[in-house]
C-alpha positions, 0 to 999 in steps of 0.5 A: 513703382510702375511696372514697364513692359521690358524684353527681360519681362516678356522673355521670362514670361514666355518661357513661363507659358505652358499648354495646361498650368497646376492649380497655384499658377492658374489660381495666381493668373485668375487672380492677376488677370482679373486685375481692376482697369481705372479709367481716366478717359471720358465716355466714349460715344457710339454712332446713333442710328442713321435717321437720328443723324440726319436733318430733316431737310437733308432727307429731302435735299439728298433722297426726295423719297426719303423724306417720308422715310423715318430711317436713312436707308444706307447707300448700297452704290456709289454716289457720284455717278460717270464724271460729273462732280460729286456736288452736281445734283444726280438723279436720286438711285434706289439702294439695294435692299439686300443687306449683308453682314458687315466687319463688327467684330474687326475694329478697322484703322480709320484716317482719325489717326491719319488726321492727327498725324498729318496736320494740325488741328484747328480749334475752329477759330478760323479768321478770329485767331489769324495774326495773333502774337502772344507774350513769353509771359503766356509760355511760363505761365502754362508751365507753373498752371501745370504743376498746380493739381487740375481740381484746386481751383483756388490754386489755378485762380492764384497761378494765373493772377500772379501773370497779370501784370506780365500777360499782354491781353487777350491773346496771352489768355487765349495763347495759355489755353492753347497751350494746355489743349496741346500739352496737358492731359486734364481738360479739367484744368484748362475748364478752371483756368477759363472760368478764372481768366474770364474777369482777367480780359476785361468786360469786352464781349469780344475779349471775351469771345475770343477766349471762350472760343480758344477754351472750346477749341482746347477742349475739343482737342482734348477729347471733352466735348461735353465740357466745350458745351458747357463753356459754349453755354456759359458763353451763350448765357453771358451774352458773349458766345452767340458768334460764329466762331464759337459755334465753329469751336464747338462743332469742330470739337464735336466733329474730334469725338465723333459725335455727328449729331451733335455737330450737325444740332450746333450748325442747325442752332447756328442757323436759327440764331441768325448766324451764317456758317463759314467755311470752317463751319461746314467743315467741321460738319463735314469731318464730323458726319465722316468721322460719325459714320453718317451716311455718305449722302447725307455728309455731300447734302452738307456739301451742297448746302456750303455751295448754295451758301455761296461759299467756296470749299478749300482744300481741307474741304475736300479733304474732309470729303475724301476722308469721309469717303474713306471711312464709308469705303467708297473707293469709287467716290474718293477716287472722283473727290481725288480727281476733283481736287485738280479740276478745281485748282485746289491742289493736293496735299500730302494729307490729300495722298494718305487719306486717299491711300488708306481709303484704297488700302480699305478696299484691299487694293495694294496695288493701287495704293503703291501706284498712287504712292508713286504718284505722290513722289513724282508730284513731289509730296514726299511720302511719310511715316503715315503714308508707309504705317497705311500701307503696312497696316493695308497689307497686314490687314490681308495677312501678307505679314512678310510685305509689310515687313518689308515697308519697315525695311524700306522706312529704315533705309529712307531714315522715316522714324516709326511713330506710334501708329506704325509701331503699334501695327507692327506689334500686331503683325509679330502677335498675329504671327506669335514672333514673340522675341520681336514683341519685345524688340518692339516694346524695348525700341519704343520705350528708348525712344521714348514712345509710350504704349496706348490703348492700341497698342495694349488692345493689339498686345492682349488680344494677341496673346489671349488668342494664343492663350497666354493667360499669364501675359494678359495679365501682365499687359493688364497690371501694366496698363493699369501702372502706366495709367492707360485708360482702357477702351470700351474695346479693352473690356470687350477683349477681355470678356472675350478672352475670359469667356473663350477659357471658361473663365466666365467668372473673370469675364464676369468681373471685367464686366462688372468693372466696365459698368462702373468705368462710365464708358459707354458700352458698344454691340461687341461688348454687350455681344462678349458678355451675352456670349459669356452668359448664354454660355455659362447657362444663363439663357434668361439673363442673356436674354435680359441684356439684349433687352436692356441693350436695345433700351440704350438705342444700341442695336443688335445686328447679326452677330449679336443673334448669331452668338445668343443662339449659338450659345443656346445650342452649345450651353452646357446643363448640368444634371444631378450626377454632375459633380463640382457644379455648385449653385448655377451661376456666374460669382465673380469678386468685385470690390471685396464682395461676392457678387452672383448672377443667377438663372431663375428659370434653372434654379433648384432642379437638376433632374433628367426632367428639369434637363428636357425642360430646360431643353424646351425652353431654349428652343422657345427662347431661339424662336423668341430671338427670330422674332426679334430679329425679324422685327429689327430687320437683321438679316441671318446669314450663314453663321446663323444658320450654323447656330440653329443647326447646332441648336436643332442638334440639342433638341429632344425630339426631331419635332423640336428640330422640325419647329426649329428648321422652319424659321430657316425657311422664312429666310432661306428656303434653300438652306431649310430644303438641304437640311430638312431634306437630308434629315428626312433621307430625301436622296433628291436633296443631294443635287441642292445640297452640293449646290450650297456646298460649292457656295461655301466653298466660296467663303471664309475657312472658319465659317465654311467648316462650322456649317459642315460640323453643324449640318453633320452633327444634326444628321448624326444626332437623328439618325442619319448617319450614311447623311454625315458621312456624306457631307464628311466625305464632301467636305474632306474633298474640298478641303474644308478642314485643313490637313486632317485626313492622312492615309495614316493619321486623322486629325479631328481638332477642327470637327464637331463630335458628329462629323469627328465619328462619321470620319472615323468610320470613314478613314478606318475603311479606308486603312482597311482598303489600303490593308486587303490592297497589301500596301506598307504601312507606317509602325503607328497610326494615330488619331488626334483629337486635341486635348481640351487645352482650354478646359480647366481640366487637361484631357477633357474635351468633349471631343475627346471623350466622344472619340474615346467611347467611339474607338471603345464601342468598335473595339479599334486597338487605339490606346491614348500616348501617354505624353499626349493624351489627346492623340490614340495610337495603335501599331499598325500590324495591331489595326491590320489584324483587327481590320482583316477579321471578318466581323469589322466591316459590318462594325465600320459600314454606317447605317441609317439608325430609325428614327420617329419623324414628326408630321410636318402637319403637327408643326402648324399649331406650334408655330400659330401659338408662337404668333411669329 
């Protein structure tokens, strides 16, 4: 029986999450979690490079100086300039060259889904399919054609010959393929029942024309363009596919799937056959580049051409225009397609408003986005569920969870009946805010009304929960998936190596991917980024060296955050020694399809010695250098996320000379990162003046990312030595508050520090209870220190943090005892530390010094990094 995600379901599995599990029910989870996805949904394809999407003539017409350039370089500014037409030829404007890190891993809501939700989709038939009439008998058929299994060939033949004396012509075979493009979800019975109808409309290159475009419309709109193609080409051959319309289909089809260079190659064909696109044509072309992620210039260059064409753009014209807009983020230019619409007389529709909308919502402009929601009504395009989903999304997307909700209030006081879509981001609100009762609110709601859960909507669900660390729900959400016959994503399996990785559960993680190789899907930079994660973590530096390789090999890019996470897994990846117990064979092994199936590091194989250890360090260092080279070549710019990386790195190596060799990639790219870190390192006081400079750039960044560089720029200086350094920069970041609520007069929160600037705060905060001692202060029964307690490990209480705390507070001699229900909290009585502050021995214990270390001369990096030939 199929499993159904109810409330009951989730209240009872809620109830059964716990911080740590025994070993049967972590065993039981592992073993659920890792569950087998069967996809039914076909390859998913990615976006290619932008000089692969654009025509030659393209190049010319929207960049004269790019026409010599074999890469389209992206638009830094806007296109339309002052308030002139965006068709109006402008003069040609230089992009920036900086480039800067763009959302990779957040998988931002498109208008794809505003498109489907707002209007009906044309299969591209345009002119052919206007006036048809279709027969009752046409209606009857597509319902016994869908009992009929999609592969039995014979069965679907039979089926649709017993209407043959009932069907009315071409139009009730045309009509029946419709009818299955909108009802049915196997593209291989509408294929078949083509092929079967083509001896049923007569031998007329025109009957048949007609039905070989409907065949192409349906499948398009099924999401299999690839068999649209191969019903186009049988057209072709067959000497009754070579029209406009078909062409039409067939890009309109591709333009569905996303698939830009594709649609642009149909037009181009088109063309070459001495055909004249219509209006439709370009159209389709138009909504393909927006929905491929062409470049903006390039999509207008089509635009430009339907009005040298002689063609006049409708209102799905600029519709398709703004929404491309949309995707690309260019407000500015959506806000001048917008404004065009009435200058031209076109009119605006209510698609028009939410495309426009959610290009706003994009750019985070709540307030412009509720002003033009007014505009609609006063202009009587009366908002609807898509527009209210938009703006929830829009604001969920800032984390402003209670406005969102609010909108949900408003829809149900207007009686607008949430949609999938909505549901789906109001699911991702509660599991972003863990309000799990109303998760299975939400699940039960939906399926009274009878809305079933997608891929999004499982997507949002395991995400959430395996941030939360819900283990035992994830693997729930997976056997549900499976049950309901929801094909997962690309973005599916991604989550989950993720999830898997993040729990050291690399095994698992190992198997999804295992699973994903065989699903046909066609993978992207975040899946080929999760299990690069994975590998480097787990030690397997040479295999995760090999997949970056091989995911260039498939055309598909590496951008930043691919490198930054290779390298910050270089610097974190564990290497186990001889005295290391249970490490069994070094590997990732994960059971896949009945067998074991191992991967393995040659380079570590066999030896686990101090000295296979130190040349093991060697290597990766060599390996970080290798990865600069690669990403100099690919032209990826680090950002600060790298630099964190290295540092991390730096803080691994051997010797201060490895770091040395490390730090002067740094300068490659940033020499003012490279000044702060090498001068702090070497104790150049004049650093200082350069460092806060950075520090006041940080302060302008993100939490997460502001607090790795002060961990990591920490760890480095403690680890060399530099101990007063560490405590410097701890102090700075404590005063601008780079960790959140962790210094307290009478307790320290270290869980968001790195072990480096956890034991320079330490010292720090201890001094500081002594000044508030000798200063005859009161103080609390306890003082406690909170370190976390490896949550995440696969045994409880022992994180690495943790243990470096509990050797610290030992090595001092601080009266700190581990609570006994919290083994991740050291607590002491106050009167306890008073006696132990006061005596005059702990000052001298507390006050850091500068430990000496053997600095490399700069001069002996030279030669190394000659024989790297970076």
């Amino acid at each position: 029986m199929a499993t159904h995600f109810t409330p009951s379901q989730a209240h009872a599995a809620s109830h059964h999450a716990a911080h740590h599990h025994s070993a049967a029910a972590a065993a039981a989870v592992t073993a659920t979690a890792t569950a087998r996805l069967h996809p039914s949904a076909p390859p998913a394809s990615a976006s290619a490079a932008a000089a692969a999407l654009c025509p030659p003539h393209l190049l010319a017409a929207a960049s004269p100086a790019a026409s010599s350039s074999a890469a389209c370089q992206p638009a830094h500014r806007p296109i339309f300039v002052g308030h002139g037409a965006p068709w109006a030829q402008q003069p040609q404007r230089t992009a920036a060259a900086a480039a800067a890190l763009g959302p990779e891993f957040r998988r931002a809501r498109t208008t794809k889904t505003i498109s489907k939700r707002t209007r009906g989709g044309g299969g591209g038939g345009g002119a052919q399919d206007r006036g048809r009439v279709s027969s009752a008998a046409a209606g009857r058929c597509v319902e016994k054609l869908l009992r009929v299994a999609p592969e039995d060939r014979r069965g679907l033949g039979s089926a649709l010959s017993s209407f043959r004396g009932e069907l009315l012509g071409p139009e009730d075979y045309c009509q029946i393929l419709r009818g299955l493009g909108d009802r049915d979800k196997s593209a291989l019975r509408a294929f078949e029942v083509f092929y079967a109808a083509l001896p049923l409309v007569g031998g007329g290159a025109v009957d048949k024309g007609k039905l070989l475009t409907a065949a192409i419309g349906a499948l398009g709109k099924m999401g299999r363009p690839d068999l649209a193609r191969r019903a186009f080409d049988t057209g072709i051959a067959g000497s009754y596919g070579n029209t406009v319309f078909a062409h039409s289909a067939l890009i309109s089809a591709y333009a569905r799937s996303g698939l830009a260079t594709e649609a642009m190659g149909v037009l181009e064909s088109m063309k070459g056959a001495g055909l004249r696109p219509t209006t439709v044509s370009y159209n389709a072309v138009i909504d393909a580049c927006g929905k491929g992620g062409v470049d903006l210039r390039f999509t207008l260059g089509y635009f430009r051409q339907m009005l040298q064409d002689g063609l006049c753009p409708d209102r799905k014209t600029f519709n398709s225009l703004l929404a491309a807009c949309s995707r690309a983020g260019h407000l500015e230019d959506a806000r001048t397609v917008f404004d065009e619409m009435i200058h031209l007389g076109s009119g605006r529709d209510i698609y028009t408003y939410n495309t426009f909308v959610d290009a706003i919502c994009k750019c985070g402009n709540m307030g412009l986005a509720l002003q033009v929601v007014l505009d609609m009504e006063a202009n009587n395009a009366k908002p609807n569920v898509v527009t209210y989903s938009t703006l929830m999304d829009g604001f969920s997307k800032l984390e402003k969870y209670d406005e969102a909700l609010k909108l949900r209030e408003k829809m149900k006081s207007l009686r607008i009946q949430l949609d999938r879509v909505c549901y789906n981001t109001l699911l991702a609100i509660y599991v972003k805010t863990g309000k799990y009762d109303e998760i299975a609110t939400v699940c039960e709601e939906m399926e009274k009304l009878g809305i079933e859960k997608d891929t999004v909507t499982y997507n949002s669900l395991i995400n959430g929960y395996g941030k939360q660390g819900r283990l035992d729900m994830v693997a729930f959400l997976v056997q549900d998936m499976r049950a309901q016959g929801v094909a997962p994503s690309v973005l599916t399996y991604s989550t989950l190596i993720d999830i898997y990785s993040k729990a050291g559960m690399h095994g698992d993680a190992f198997n999804v991917y295992l699973d994903f190789k065989e699903s046909g899907l066609k993978a992207d930079v975040v899946l080929f980024s999760s299990f690069i994660d994975t590998l480097a973590k787990n030690g397997l530096v040479e295999c995760a060296l090999s997949l970056l390789d091989e995911m260039m090999k498939m055309g598909i890019k590496p951008n930043v955050v691919t490198y930054n996470t290779i390298i910050d897994a270089f610097g974190k990846s564990k290497i186990f020694t001889e005295e290391d117990s249970d490490i069994g064979d070094m590997g990732i092994v994960g059971v896949y399809g009945g067998q074991v199936v191992r991967v393995t590091n040659p380079v570590i194989r066999g030896g686990r010695s101090a000295t296979d250890v130190r040349m093991r360090r060697s290597q990766e260092l060599f390996f970080i250098l290798e990865l600069f080279q690669k990403m100099v070549q690919q032209g990826v710019r680090p950002n600060v996320v790298t630099f964190s990386a290295i540092l991390n790195a730096c803080s691994r190596c051997n010797s201060f000379e490895d770091a040395a060799l490390l730090l002067e990639q740094l300068r490659l790219f940033d020499n003012s990162v490279y000044g702060v870190a090498y001068g702090l390192l070497m104790g150049h006081r004049e650093a200082w003046s350069q460092a806060r400079s950075l520090f006041n750039q940080l302060g302008r960044m993100d939490s997460p990312t502001s607090s790795a560089f002060y961990n990591a720029l920490t760890d480095v200086l403690w680890h060399f030595g530099q101990r007063q350094g560490a405590q410097q920069v701890v102090l700075e970041g404590v005063n601008r508050r780079v960790w959140e609520n962790t210094w307290g007069d009478f307790c320290l929160d270290l869980h968001l520090m790195s072990c480096g600037a956890a034991q320079a705060m330490v010292h720090a905060w201890l001094l500081n209870v002594r000044s508030i001692v000798f200063e005859g202060r009161a103080m609390p029964e306890f003082l406690s220190i909170l370190t976390g307690w490896g949550k995440h490990s696969k045994v409880a209480g022992s994180s690495t943090l943790r243990r470096v705390i509990e050797a610290l507070l030992l090595s001092i001699g601080a009266p700190f005892q581990a609570e006994r229900f919290n083994i991740g909290r050291f607590v002491s009585p106050s009167a306890l530390v008073s006696a132990w502050l006061r005596e005059s021995g702990t000052i001298n214990i507390l006050l850091l010094r500068n430990e000496r270390t053997q600095h490399a001369n700069a001069s002996n990096l030279v030669p190394r990094l000659q024989a790297l030939q970076l």
